[in-house]
Phi, psi and omega in degrees: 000324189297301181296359158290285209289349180286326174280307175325299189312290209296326140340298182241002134325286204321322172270349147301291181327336070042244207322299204280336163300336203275267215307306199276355161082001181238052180348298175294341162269331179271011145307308181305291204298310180294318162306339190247338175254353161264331175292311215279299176311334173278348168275318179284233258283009160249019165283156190293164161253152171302150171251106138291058182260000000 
């Protein structure tokens, strides 16, 4: 499961990064940048939470 939401993410970097590269003329840094900041959010959200039991 971790490696689904880790790909969803990196997914959908990509396609921002696209998108926000389109409008601002600079593809290749927002290609990076949507990729390495959405797998690092799909990384925060697949860590485990502690059981506080």
């Amino acid at each position: 499961m971790k490696e689904k939401n880790l790909s969803i993410g990196a997914g959908l970097g990509l396609l921002a990064g696209i998108i926000i590269g389109s409008i601002t003329e600079n593809i290749g840094l927002w290609i990076a940048l949507g990729l390495s900041i959405r797998a690092d959010i799909g990384g925060v959200f697949d860590q485990e939470k502690p059981n506080n039991n």
